[in-house]
NULOBA-898535 format. One record per residue (C-alpha): x, y, z; residue number from 1. Coordinates in Angstrom, 1 decimal. Layout:
BEGIN
[[X, Y, Z], NUM],
...
% end
This chain:
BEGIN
[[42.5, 67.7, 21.3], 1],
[[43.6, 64.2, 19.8], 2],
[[43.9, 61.4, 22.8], 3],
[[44.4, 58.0, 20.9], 4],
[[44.3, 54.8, 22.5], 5],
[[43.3, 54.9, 25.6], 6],
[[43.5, 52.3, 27.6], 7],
[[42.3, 51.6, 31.4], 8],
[[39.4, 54.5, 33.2], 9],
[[37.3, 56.4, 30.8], 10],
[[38.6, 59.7, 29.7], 11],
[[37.0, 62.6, 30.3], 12],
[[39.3, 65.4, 29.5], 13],
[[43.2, 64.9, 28.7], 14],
[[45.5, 66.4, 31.2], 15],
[[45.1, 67.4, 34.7], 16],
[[41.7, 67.4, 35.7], 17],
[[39.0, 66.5, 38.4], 18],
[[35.6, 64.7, 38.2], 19],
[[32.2, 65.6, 39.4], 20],
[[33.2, 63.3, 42.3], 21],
[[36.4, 65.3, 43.4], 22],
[[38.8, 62.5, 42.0], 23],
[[41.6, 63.6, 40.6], 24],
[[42.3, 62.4, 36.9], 25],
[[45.4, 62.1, 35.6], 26],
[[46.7, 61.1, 31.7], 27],
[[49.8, 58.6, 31.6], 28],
[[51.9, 58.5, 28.1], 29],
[[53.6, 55.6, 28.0], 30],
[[55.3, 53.2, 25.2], 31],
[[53.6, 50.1, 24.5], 32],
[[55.9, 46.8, 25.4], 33],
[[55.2, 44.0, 27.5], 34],
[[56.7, 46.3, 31.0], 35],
[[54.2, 49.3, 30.4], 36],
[[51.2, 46.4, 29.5], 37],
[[52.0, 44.7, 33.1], 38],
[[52.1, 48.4, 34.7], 39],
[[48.5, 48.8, 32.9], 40],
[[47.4, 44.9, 34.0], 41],
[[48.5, 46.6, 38.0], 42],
[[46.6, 49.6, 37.9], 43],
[[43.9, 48.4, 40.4], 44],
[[46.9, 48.1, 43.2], 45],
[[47.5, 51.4, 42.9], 46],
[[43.7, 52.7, 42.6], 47],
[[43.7, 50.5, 46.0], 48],
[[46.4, 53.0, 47.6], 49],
[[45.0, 56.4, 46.0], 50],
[[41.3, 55.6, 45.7], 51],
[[40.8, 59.3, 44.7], 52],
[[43.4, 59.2, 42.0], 53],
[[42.2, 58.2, 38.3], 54],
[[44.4, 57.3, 35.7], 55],
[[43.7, 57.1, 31.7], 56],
[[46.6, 55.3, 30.5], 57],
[[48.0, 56.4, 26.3], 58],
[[49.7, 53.2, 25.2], 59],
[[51.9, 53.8, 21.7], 60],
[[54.1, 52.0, 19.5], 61],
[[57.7, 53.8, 20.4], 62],
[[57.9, 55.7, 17.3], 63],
[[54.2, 57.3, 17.4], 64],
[[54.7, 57.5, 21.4], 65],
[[57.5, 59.4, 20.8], 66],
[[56.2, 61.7, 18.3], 67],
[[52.7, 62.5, 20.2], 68],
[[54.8, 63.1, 23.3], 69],
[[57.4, 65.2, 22.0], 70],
[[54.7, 67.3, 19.9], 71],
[[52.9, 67.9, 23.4], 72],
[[55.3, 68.5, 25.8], 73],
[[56.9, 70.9, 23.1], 74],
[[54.7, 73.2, 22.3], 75],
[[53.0, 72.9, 26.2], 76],
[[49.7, 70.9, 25.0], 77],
[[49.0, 69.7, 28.3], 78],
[[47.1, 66.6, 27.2], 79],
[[49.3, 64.8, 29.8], 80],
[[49.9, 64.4, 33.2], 81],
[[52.7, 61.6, 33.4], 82],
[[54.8, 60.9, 30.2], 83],
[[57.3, 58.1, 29.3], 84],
[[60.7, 59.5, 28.3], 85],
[[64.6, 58.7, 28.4], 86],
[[67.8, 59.8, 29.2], 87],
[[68.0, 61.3, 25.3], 88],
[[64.9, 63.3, 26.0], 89],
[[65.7, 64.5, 29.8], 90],
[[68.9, 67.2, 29.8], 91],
[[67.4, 69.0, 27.1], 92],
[[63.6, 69.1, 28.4], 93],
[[64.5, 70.1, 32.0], 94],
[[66.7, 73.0, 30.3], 95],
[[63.8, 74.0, 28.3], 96],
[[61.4, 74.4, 30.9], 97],
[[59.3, 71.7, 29.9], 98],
[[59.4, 69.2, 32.8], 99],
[[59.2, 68.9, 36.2], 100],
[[62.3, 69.0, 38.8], 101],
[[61.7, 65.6, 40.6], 102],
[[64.5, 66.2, 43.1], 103],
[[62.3, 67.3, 46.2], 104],
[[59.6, 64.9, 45.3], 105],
[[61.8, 62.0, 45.5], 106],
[[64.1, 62.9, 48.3], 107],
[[60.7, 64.1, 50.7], 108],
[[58.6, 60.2, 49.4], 109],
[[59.3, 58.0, 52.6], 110],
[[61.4, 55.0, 51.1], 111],
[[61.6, 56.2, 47.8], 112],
[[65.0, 55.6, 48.0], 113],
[[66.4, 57.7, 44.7], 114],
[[70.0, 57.0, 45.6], 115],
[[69.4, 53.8, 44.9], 116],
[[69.1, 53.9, 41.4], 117],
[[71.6, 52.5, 39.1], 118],
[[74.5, 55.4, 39.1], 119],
[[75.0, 56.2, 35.6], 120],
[[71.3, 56.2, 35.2], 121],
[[70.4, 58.1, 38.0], 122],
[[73.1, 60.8, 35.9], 123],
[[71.6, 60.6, 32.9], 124],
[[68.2, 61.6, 34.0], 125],
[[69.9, 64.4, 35.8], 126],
[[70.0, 67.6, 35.0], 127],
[[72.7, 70.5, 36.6], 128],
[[72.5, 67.5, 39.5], 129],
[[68.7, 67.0, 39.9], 130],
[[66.3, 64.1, 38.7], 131],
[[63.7, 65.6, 36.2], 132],
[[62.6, 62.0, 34.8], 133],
[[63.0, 58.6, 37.5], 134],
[[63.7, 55.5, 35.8], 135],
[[61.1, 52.7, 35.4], 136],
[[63.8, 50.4, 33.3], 137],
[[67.2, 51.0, 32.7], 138],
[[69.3, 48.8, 29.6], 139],
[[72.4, 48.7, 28.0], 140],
[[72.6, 45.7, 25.0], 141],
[[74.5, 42.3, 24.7], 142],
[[74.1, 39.4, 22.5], 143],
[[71.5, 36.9, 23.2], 144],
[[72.8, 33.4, 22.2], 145],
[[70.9, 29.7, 22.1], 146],
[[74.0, 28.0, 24.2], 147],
[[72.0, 24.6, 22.8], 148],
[[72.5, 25.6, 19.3], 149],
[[76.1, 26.9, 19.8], 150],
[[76.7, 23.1, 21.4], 151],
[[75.5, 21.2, 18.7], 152],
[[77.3, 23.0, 16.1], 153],
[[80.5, 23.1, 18.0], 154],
[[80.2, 26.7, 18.5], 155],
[[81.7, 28.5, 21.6], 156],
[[80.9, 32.6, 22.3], 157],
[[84.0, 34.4, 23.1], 158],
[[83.8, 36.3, 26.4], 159],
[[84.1, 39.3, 24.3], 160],
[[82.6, 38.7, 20.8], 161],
[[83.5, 40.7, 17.6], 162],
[[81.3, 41.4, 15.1], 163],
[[83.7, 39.3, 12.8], 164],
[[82.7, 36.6, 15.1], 165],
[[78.9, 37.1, 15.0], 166],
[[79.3, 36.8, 11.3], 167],
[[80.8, 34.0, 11.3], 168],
[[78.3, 32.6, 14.1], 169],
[[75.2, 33.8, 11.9], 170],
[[76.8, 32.3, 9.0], 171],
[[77.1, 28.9, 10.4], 172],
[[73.5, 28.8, 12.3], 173],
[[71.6, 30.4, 9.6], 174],
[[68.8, 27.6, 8.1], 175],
[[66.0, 29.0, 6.2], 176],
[[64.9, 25.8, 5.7], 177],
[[63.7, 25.5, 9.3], 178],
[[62.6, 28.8, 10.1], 179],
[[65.7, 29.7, 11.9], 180],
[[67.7, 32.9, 11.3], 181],
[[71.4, 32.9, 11.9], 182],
[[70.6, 36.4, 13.7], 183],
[[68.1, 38.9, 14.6], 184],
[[68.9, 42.8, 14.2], 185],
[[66.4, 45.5, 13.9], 186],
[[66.0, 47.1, 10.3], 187],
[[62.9, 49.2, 11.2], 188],
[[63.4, 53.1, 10.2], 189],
[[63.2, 55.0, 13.8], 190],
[[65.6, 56.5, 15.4], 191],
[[65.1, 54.3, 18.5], 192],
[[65.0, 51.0, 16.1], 193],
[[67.1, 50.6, 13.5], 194],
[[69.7, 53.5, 14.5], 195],
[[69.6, 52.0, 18.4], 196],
[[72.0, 48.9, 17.6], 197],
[[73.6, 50.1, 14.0], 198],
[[74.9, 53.7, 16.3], 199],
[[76.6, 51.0, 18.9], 200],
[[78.4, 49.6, 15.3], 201],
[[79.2, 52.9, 13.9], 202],
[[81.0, 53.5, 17.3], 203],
[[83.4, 50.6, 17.8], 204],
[[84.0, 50.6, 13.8], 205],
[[85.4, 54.4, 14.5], 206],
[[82.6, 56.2, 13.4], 207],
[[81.1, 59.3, 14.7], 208],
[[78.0, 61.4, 13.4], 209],
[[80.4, 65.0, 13.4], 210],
[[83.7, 65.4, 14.4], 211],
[[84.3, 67.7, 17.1], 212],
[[84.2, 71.0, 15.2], 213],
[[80.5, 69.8, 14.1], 214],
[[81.4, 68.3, 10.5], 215],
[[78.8, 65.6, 9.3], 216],
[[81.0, 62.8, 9.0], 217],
[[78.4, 59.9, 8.1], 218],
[[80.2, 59.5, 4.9], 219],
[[83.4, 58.8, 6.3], 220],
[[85.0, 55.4, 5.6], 221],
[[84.6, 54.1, 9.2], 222],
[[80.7, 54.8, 9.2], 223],
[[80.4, 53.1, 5.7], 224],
[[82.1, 50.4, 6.7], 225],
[[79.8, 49.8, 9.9], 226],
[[76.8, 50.0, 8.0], 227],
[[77.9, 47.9, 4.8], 228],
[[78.7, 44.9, 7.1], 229],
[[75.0, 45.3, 9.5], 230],
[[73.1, 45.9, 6.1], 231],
[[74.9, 42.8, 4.6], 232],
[[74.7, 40.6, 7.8], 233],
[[70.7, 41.0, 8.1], 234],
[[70.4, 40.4, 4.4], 235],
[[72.2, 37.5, 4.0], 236],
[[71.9, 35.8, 7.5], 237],
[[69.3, 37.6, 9.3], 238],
[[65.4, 37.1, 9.8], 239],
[[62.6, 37.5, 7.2], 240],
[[61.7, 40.8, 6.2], 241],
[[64.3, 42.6, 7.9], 242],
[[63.6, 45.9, 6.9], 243],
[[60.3, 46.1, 8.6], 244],
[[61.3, 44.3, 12.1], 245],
[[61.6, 46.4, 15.3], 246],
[[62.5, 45.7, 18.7], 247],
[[59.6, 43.8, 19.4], 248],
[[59.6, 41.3, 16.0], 249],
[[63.1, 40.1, 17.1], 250],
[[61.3, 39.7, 20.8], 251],
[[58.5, 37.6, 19.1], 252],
[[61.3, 35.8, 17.2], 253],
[[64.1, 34.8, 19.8], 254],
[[61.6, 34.1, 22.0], 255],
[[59.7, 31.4, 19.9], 256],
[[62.7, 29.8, 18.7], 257],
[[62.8, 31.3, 15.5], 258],
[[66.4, 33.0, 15.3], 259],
[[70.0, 32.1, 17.3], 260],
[[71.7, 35.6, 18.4], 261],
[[69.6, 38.5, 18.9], 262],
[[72.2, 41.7, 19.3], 263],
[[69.6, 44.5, 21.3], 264],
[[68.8, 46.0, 24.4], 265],
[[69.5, 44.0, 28.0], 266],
[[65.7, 44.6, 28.7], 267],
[[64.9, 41.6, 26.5], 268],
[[65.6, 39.2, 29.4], 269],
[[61.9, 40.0, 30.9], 270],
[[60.3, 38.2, 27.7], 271],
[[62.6, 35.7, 26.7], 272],
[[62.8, 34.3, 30.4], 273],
[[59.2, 34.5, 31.1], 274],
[[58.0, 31.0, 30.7], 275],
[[54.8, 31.8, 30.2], 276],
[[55.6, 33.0, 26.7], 277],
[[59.0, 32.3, 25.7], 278],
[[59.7, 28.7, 24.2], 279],
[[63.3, 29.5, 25.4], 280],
[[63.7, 29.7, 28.7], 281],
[[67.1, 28.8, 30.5], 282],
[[68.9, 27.8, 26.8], 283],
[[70.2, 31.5, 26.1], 284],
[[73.8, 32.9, 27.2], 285],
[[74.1, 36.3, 27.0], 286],
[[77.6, 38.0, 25.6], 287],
[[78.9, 41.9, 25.9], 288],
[[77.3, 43.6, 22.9], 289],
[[80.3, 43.2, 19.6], 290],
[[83.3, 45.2, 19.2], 291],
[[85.8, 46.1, 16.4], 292],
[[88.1, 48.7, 17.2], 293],
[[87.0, 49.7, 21.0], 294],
[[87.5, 47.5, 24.4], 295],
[[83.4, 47.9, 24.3], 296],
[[79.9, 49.1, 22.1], 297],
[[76.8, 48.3, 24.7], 298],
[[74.2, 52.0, 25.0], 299],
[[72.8, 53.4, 27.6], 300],
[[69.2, 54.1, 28.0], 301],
[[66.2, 54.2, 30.4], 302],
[[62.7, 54.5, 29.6], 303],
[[61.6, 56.7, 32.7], 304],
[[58.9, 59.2, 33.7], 305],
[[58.6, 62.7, 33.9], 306],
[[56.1, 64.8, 34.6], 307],
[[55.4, 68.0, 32.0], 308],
[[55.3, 71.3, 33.2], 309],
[[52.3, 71.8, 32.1], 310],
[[49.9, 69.4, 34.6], 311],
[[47.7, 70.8, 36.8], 312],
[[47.8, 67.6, 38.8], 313],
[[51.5, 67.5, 39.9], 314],
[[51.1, 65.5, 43.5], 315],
[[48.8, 63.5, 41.6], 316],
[[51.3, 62.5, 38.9], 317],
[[54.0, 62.3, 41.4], 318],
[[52.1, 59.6, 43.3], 319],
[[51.6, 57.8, 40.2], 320],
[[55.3, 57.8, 39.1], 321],
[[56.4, 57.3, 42.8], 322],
[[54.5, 54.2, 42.9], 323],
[[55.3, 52.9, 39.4], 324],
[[59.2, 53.3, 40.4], 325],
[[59.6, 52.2, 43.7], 326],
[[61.3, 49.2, 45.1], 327],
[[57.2, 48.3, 46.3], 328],
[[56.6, 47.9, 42.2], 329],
[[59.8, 45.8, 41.8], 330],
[[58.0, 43.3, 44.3], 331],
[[54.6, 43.9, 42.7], 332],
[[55.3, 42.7, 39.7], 333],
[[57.8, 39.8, 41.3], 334],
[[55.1, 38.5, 43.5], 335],
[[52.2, 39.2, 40.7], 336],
[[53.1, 38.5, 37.4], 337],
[[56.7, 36.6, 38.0], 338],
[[60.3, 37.5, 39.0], 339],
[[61.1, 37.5, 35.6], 340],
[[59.0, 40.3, 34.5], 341],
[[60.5, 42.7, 37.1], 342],
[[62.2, 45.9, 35.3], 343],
[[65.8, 45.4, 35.3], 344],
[[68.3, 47.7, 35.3], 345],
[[66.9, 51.1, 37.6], 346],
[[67.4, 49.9, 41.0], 347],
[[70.3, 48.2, 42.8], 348],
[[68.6, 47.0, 45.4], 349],
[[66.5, 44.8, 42.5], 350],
[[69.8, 43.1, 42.4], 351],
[[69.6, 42.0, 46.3], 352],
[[66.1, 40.7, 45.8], 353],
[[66.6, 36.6, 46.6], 354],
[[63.8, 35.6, 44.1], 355],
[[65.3, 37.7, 41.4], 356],
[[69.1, 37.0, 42.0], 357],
[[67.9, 33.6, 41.5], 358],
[[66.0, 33.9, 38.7], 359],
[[68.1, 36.6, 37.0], 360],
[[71.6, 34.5, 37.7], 361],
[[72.5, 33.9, 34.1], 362],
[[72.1, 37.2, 33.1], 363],
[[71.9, 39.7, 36.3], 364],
[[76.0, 40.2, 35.9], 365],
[[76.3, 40.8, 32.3], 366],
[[73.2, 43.4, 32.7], 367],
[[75.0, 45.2, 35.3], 368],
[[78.2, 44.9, 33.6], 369],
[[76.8, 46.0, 30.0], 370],
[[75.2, 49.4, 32.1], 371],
[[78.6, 49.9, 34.1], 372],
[[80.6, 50.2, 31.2], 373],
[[78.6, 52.0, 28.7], 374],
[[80.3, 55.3, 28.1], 375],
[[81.9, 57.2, 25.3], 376],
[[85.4, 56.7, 26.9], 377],
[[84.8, 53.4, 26.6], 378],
[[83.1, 52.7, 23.3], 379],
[[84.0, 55.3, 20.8], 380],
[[87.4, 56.3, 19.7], 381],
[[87.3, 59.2, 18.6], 382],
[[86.0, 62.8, 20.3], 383],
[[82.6, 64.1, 19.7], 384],
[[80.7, 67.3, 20.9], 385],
[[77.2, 65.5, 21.8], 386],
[[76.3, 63.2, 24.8], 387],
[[74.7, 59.8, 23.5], 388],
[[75.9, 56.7, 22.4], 389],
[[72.9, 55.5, 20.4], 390],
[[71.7, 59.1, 19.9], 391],
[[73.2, 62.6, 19.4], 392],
[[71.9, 64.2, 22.2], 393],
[[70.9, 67.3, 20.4], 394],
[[67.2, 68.5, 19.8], 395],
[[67.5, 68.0, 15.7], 396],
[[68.3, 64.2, 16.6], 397],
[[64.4, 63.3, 16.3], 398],
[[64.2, 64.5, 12.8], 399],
[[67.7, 63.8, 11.7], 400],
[[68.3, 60.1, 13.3], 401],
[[64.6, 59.6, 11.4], 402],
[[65.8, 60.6, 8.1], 403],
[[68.7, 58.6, 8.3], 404],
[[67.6, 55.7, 10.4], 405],
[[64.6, 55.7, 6.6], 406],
[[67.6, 55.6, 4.6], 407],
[[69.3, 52.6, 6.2], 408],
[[66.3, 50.6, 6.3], 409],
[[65.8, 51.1, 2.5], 410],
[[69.5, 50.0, 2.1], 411],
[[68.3, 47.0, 4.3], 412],
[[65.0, 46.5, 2.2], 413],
[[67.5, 46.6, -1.1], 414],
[[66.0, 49.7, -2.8], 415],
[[69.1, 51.6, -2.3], 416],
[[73.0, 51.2, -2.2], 417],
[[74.6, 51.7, 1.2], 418],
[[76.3, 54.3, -0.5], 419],
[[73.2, 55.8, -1.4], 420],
[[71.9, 55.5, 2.1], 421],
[[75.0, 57.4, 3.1], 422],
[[75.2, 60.4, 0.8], 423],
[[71.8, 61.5, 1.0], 424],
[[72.3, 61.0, 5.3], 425],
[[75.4, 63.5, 5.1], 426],
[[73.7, 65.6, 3.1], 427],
[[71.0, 65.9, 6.1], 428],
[[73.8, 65.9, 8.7], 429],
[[75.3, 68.9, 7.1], 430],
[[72.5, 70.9, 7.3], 431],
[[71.6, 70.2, 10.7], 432],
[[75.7, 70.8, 11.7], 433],
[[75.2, 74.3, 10.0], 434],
[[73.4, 75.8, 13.0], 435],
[[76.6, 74.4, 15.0], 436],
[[79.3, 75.6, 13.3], 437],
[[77.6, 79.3, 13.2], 438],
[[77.6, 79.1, 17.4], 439],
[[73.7, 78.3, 17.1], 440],
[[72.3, 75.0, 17.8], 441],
% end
């Protein structure tokens, strides 16, 4: 079986195992940003409390993470013990059978503490009321903003920005000359990249992926009209080869000084505060993620863990992802690596920490407040039959939001109309709505 990149202990088989010594070996999935490297640069504390556990760690780029994880937790591979989900992936995995109920595990764990997860979190990972994936970060999105830059050119952020205003803002900041992007907005083709941000614009412009008798609607007016004015603001004020820039290019970018808004997920604040290797620090304000036509657009997600049905090494696992979640970790990382690096967004009690609150005071309230208010009552306007606000929580999403999300991004690149983009998306979108509308799905 095919293991790529492993990182940490040696592999010697890939799932549940144990080795000549009796140790228990277990195979973590995760996706590869700067949380799951520090996780990874931690691993000796936890080899410290389970000295007969060893872990093999599977570090990926999100859209080949997802794809190995989904392809072996699908058709029951069992080449892992521990894998890195989210709240799209959860519902519909713990309905199939293919994870692990988490409930008892994390209710029995001495100070494990699940109520204390953030509460529209904690719901999203649930499924018919019980956790089958625990949250090691939980986001919504707002705008990052350089307050210096805003300053200097007489700029001031609205306490809830349009995207009219960040236009305008993008417009006005935008110097090529200097290396310095008006804006930063992901244009790489992924369902989790380019979709994650453009889905929170189709929402608040009035757009929906199907109506609520399950009729593709990307090509209505509303959804065109989202994705003209993101393909046109990247273009014309956004960073250098948009089309190709994910999540972690606009990271490397707002952190080093490079761009002056950066629309994406509230996670971002672990980099772009970390002195250590952010040329930033303390000059950003962060605003509620844009509107147009709703009183608000953030998403909700959580990259969390689950363990597959499949393992052979389920106490195992569960010690792994106990320790990697609890409010122990949160401290770990605080005390280890900096306070700035500490997950946001799964527990409250993260919140109460002194160190962090103090840290985390410019943005700690608009994180909270961005997760709190992140529904589709709230940020859509008209009624759909899926859950998801930057995904259609459906199993056909993977495939469909990646056909589309390779459609935008060659609108972005300029080798396609918008229009193009669109037509050939709802022609995907009605096939997939087919199964629907016959009672399957």
């Amino acid at each position: 079986m095919a293991c790529a990149a492993v990182t940490g202990l040696v592999l010697t088989g890939c799932g549940g195992d144990a080795d000549a010594g009796g140790n228990k070996e277990i195979v973590v999935a995760i996706v590869s940003n700067p949380q799951m490297q520090d996780a990874i640069s931690l691993q000796n504390e936890f080899k410290a409390q389970y000295p007969d556990i060893d872990v093999s760690f599977v570090s990926l780029p999100e859209n080949e993470a997802r794809a190995k994880i989904t392809a072996s937790v699908a058709t029951q591979g069992g080449e892992f013990d521990v894998v890195m989900i989210s709240n799209y992936e959860t519902p519909m995995w713990a309905e199939n059978g293919w994870i692990t109920n988490l409930q008892d595990y994390a209710d029995s764990t001495e100070g494990y503490d699940p109520e204390d997860f953030v509460p529209n979190i904690r719901e999203a990972l649930s499924y018919e009321g019980d956790l089958y994936s625990v949250p090691f970060y939980g986001e919504s999105s707002f705008v990052a903003y350089r307050q210096d830059l805003f300053e200097e050119a007489g700029l001031t952020m609205p306490e809830q920005p349009t995207w009219d205003d960040i236009r305008g803002f993008a417009e006005t900041l935008d110097d090529p000359d200097t290396d310095m992007s008006g804006v930063c907005l992901r244009g790489l083709a992924g369902w989790g990249e380019v979709m994650a941000p453009l889905d929170t614009m189709i929402n608040t412009y009035g757009g929906r992926w199907f109506d609520e008798d399950w009729n593709a609607t990307l090509d209505s007016p509303e959804v065109e009209a989202a994705v003209t004015d993101y393909v046109d603001l990247v273009q014309n004020y956004g960073q250098a080869g948009p089309a190709t820039s994910g999540y972690g290019d606009c990271l490397t970018l707002y952190s080093q000084g490079n761009t002056a808004m950066w629309y994406d997920a509230t996670a971002m604040v672990s980099a772009i505060e970390d002195p250590s290797s952010s040329l930033v620090v303390g000059k950003t304000g962060y605003a509620p993620a844009p509107v147009q036509e709703t009183d608000s657009a953030g998403w909700l997600y959580s990259w969390s863990l689950a363990i597959p049905s499949t393992s052979e090494q389920k106490d195992a696992a569960w010690d792994f992802v106990s320790w990697m979640t609890n409010k122990d970790y949160i401290k770990l990382v605080g005390n280890e690596i900096g306070w700035e690096r500490v997950p946001p967004g799964s527990r409250l009690s993260t919140y109460e920490i002194p160190e962090y609150a103090e840290i985390a005071e410019a943005y700690a309230e608009p994180t909270l407040n961005a997760m709190a208010g992140a529904s589709q009552e709230n940020s859509m306007n008209q009624g759909v039959p899926y859950t998801g606000l930057q995904f259609v929580g459906i199993p056909e999403f993977q495939d469909l939001g990646t056909r589309v999300a390779q459609q935008i991004s060659a609108a972005i690149a300029g080798q396609q109309t918008v229009q193009e983009a669109l037509e050939q998306s709802q022609s995907y979108a009605e096939t997939v709505a087919e199964g629907y509308q016959d009672g399957g799905g």
